[in-house]
BALOBA-1460 file (C-alpha; in Angstrom, 3 decimals):
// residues 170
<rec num="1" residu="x" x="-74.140" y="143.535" z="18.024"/>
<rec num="2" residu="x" x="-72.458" y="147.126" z="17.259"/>
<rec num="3" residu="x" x="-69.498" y="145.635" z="19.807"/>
<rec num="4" residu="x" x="-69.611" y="142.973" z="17.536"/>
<rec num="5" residu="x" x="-69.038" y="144.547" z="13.802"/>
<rec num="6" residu="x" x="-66.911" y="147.525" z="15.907"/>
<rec num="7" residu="x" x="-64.530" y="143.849" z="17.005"/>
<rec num="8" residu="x" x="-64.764" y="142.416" z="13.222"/>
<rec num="9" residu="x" x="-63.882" y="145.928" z="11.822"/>
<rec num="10" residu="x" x="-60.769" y="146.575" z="14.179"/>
<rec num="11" residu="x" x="-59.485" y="142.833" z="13.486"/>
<rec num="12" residu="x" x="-60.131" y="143.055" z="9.704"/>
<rec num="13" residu="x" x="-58.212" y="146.387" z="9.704"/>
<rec num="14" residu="x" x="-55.265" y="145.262" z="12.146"/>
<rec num="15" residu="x" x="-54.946" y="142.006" z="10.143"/>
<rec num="16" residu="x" x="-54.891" y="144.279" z="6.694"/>
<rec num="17" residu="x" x="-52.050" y="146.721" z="8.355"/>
<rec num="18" residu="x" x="-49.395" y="144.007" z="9.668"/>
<rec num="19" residu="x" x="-49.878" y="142.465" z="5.831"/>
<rec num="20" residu="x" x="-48.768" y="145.205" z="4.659"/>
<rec num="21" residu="x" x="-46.203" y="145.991" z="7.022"/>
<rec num="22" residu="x" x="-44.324" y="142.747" z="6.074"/>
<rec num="23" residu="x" x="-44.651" y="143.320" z="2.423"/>
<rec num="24" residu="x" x="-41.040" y="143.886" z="1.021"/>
<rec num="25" residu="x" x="-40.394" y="145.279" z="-2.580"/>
<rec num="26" residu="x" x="-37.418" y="144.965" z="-4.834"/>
<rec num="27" residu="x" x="-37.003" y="145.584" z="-7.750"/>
<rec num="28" residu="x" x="-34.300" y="144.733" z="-11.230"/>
<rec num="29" residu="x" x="-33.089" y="146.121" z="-14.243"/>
<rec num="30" residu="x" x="-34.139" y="142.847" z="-16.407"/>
<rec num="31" residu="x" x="-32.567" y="144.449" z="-19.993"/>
<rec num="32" residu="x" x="-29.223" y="145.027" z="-17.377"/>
<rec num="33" residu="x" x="-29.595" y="141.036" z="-16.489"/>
<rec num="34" residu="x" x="-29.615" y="139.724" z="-19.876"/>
<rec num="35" residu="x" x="-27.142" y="141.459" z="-20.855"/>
<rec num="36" residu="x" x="-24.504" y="140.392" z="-17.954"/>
<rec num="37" residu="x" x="-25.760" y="137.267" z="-18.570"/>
<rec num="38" residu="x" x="-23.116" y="134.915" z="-20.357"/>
<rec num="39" residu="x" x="-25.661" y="133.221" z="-22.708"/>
<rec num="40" residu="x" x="-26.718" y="136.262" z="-24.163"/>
<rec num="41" residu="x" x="-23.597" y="136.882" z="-26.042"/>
<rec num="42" residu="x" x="-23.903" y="133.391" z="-27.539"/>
<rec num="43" residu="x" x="-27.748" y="134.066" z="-28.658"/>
<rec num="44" residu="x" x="-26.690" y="137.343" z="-30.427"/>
<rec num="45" residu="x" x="-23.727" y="134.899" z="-32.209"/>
<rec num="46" residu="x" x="-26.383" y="132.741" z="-33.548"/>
<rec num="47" residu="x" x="-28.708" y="135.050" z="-34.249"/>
<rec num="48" residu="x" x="-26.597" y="137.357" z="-36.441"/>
<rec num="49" residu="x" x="-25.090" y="134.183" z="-38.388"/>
<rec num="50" residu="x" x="-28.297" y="133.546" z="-38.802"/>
<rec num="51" residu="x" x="-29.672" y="136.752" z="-40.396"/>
<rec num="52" residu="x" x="-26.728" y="136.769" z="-42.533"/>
<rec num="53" residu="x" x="-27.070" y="133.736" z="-43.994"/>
<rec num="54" residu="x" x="-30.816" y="135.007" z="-45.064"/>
<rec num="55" residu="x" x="-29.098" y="138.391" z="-46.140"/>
<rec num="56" residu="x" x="-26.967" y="136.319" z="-48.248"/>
<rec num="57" residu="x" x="-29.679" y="134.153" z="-49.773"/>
<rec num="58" residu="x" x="-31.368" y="137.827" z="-50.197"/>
<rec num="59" residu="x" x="-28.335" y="138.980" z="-52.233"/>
<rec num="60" residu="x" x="-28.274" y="136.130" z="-54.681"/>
<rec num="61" residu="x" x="-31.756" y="136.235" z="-55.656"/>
<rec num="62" residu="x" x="-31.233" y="140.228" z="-55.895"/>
<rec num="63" residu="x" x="-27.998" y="139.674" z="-58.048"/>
<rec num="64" residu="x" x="-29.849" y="137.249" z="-60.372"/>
<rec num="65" residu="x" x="-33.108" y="139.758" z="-60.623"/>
<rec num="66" residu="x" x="-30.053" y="142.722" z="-61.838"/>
<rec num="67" residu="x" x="-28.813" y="140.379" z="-64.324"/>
<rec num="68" residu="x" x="-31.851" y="139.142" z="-66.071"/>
<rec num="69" residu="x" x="-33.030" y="143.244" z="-65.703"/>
<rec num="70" residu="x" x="-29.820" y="143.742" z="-67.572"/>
<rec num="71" residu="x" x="-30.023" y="141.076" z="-69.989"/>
<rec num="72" residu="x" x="-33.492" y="141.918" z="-71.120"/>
<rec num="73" residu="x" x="-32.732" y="145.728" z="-71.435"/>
<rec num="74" residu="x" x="-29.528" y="144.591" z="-73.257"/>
<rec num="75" residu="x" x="-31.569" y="142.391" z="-75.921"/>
<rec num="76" residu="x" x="-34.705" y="143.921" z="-75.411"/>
<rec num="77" residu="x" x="-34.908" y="145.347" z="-79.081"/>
<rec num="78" residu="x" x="-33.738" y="142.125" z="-80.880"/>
<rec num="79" residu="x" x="-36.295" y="139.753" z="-78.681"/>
<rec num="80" residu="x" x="-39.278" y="138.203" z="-80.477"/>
<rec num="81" residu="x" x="-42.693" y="139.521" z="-78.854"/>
<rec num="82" residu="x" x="-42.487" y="135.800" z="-76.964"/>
<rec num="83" residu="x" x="-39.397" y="135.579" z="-75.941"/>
<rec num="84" residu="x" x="-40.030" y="139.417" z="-74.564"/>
<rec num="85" residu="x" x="-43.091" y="138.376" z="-72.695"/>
<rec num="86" residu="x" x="-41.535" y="135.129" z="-71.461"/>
<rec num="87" residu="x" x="-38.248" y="137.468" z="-69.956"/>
<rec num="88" residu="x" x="-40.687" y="139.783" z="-68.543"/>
<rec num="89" residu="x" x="-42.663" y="137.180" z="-66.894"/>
<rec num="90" residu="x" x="-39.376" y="135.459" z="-65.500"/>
<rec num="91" residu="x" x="-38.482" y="138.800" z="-64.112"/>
<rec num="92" residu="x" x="-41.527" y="139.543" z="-62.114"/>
<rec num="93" residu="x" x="-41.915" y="136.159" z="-61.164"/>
<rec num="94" residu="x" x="-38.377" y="136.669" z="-59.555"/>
<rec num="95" residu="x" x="-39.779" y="140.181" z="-57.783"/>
<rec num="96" residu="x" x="-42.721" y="138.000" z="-56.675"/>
<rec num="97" residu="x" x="-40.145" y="135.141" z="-55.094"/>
<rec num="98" residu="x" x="-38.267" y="137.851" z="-53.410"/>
<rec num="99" residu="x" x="-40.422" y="139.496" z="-51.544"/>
<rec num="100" residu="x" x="-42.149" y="136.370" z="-50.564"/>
<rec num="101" residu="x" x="-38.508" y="135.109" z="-48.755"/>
<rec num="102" residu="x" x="-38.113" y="138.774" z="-47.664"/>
<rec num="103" residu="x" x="-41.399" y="138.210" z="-45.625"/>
<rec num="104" residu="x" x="-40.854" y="134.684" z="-44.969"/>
<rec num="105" residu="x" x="-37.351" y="135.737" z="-43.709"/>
<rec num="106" residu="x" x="-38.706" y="138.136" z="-41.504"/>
<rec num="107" residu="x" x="-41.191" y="135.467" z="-39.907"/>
<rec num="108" residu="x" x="-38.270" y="133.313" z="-39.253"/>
<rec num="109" residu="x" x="-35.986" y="135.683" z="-38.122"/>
<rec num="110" residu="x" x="-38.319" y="136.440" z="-35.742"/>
<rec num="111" residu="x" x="-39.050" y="132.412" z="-34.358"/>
<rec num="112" residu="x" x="-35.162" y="132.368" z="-34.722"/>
<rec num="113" residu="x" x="-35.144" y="135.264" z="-31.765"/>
<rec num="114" residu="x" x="-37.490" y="133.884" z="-29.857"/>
<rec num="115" residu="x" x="-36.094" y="129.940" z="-29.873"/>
<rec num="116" residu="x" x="-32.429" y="131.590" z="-29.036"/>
<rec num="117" residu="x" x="-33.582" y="134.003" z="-26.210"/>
<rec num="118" residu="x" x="-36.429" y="132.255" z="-24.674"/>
<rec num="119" residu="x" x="-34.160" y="129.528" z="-22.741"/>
<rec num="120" residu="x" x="-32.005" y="132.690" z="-21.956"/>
<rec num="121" residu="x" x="-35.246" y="134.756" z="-20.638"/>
<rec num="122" residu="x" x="-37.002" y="131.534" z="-18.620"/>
<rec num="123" residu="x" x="-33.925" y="131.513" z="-16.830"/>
<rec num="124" residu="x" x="-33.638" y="134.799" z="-15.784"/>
<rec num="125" residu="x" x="-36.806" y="134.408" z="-14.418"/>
<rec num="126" residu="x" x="-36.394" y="131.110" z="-12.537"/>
<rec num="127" residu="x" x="-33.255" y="133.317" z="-10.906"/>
<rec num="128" residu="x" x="-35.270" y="136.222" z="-10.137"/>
<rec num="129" residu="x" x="-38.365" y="133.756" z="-8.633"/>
<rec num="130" residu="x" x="-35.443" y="131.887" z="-6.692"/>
<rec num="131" residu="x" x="-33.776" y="135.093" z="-5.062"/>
<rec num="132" residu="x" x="-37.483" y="136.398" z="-4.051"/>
<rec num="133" residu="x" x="-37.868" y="133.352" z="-2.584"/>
<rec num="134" residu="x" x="-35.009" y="133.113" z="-0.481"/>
<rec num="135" residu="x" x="-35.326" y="136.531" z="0.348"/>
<rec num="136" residu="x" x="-39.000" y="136.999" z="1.088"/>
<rec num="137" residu="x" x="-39.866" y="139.730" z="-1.453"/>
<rec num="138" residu="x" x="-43.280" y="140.175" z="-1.868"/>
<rec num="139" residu="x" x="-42.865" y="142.119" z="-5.479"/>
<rec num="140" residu="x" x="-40.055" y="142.613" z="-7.458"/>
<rec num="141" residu="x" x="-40.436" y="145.257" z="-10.081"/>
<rec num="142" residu="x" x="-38.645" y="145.621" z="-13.235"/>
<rec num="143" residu="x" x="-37.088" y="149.070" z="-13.768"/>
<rec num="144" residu="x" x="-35.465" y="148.255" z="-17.000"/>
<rec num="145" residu="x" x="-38.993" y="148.381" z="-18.323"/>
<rec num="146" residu="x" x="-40.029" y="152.078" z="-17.153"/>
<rec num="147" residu="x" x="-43.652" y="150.227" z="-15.678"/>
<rec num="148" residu="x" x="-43.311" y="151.588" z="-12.430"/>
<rec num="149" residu="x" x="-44.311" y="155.157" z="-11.694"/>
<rec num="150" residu="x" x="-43.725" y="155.334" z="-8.274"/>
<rec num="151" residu="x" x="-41.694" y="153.010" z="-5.943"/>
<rec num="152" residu="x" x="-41.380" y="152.890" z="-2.566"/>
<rec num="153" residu="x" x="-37.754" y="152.367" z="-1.541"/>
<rec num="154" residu="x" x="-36.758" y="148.858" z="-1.968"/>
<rec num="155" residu="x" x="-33.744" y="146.600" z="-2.631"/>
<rec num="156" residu="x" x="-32.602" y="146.671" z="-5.954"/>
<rec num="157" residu="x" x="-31.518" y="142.375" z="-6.389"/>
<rec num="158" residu="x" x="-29.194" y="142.754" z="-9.770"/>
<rec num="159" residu="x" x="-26.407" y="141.598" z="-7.276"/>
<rec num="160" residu="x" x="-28.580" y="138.712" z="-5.619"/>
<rec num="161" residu="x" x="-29.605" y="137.097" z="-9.132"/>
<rec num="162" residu="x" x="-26.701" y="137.215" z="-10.929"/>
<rec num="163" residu="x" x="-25.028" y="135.657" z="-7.989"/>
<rec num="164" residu="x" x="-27.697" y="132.856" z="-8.289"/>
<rec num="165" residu="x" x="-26.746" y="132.724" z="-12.342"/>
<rec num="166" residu="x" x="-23.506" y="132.353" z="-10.944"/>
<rec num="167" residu="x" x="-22.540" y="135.558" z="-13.069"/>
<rec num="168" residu="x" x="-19.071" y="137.358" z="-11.272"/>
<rec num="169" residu="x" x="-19.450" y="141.132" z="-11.701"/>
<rec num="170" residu="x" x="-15.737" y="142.479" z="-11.833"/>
C-alpha cells in the first residue's frame, strides 16, 4: 500500500515536472503592436475628425452663450423686469444645454474610441493567438502593460505577429 501511494506520488510529480519543462513563454509589447499597426493611424484620423467636429459644435454654443452674456450686460439697464428675467433664463438655459453636450460629448467620444479601435485591438489579438499557436507558446505576456514582475527568459514575438499582420518593419 505505502509502494503504492510512494508509485502515485513519484508519477504525479514526474508527470507535473515534464509539464513544466515544455512550457514556453513569450512575451509582446501590445501598445508597440498597435502602434506599427497600419490601421491605427486611420482610427486616430477618425477619431480626431471626430472630436473636432464636437469641439466645433462646443464653440458655437459657447460663442452664442458670449453674445447673449454681452447683449444682456449691454441692455441690461434699459430691459423691463420681464424681458430681464426672460434673458436671464435664456442664458442659463444655454449653460444648462452646454454642459449637458459637454457630457454627452464625452460619452460619445468615448463609444467613438472604442467602435474605431476595437476591430483594430480583436485583431491584434487573433495575430498574437495565431503566432502562439503556430509556435507552441504556452503564455505570452504583455510587457507594454508593466503586469509582469518577473519573467523568465522567453521570446519576445513583436517580429512573429506583425509578420502575421503582414506589417514590414523597415
Amino acid at each position: 500500500m505505502k509502494y503504492l501511494v510512494l508509485a502515485l506520488a513519484v508519477s504525479v510529480l514526474s508527470f507535473t515536472a515534464s509539464a513544466q519543462s515544455k512550457m514556453k513563454f513569450g512575451h509582446v509589447n501590445s501598445q508597440e503592436l498597435l502602434e506599427a499597426m497600419p490601421e491605427k493611424a486611420e482610427a486616430d484620423k477618425t477619431l480626431e475628425t471626430f472630436a473636432q467636429s464636437l469641439e466645433q459644435q462646443l464653440q458655437a454654443m459657447s460663442q452664442e452663450w458670449e453674445s447673449k452674456v454681452q447683449d444682456f450686460r449691454a441692455n441690461e439697464a434699459v430691459m423691463s423686469d420681464i424681458i430681464k428675467q426672460t434673458k436671464a433664463e435664456e442664458i442659463q438655459n444655454l449653460e444648462q444645454r452646454i454642459q449637458a453636450f459637454q457630457q454627452n460629448a464625452q460619452q460619445s467620444l468615448g463609444q467613438k474610441e472604442a467602435e474605431v479601435y476595437q476591430p483594430i485591438l480583436d485583431k491584434a489579438k487573433e495575430a498574437v493567438d495565431a503566432v502562439a499557436e503556430k509556435n507552441g507558446f504556452s503564455y505570452i505576456f504583455d510587457t507594454s502593460a508593466g503586469t509582469v514582475l518577473y519573467q523568465p527568459e522567453s521570446d519576445d514575438i513583436m517580429e512573429l505577429v506583425k509578420k502575421e499582420l503582414g506589417i514590414t518593419t523597415p
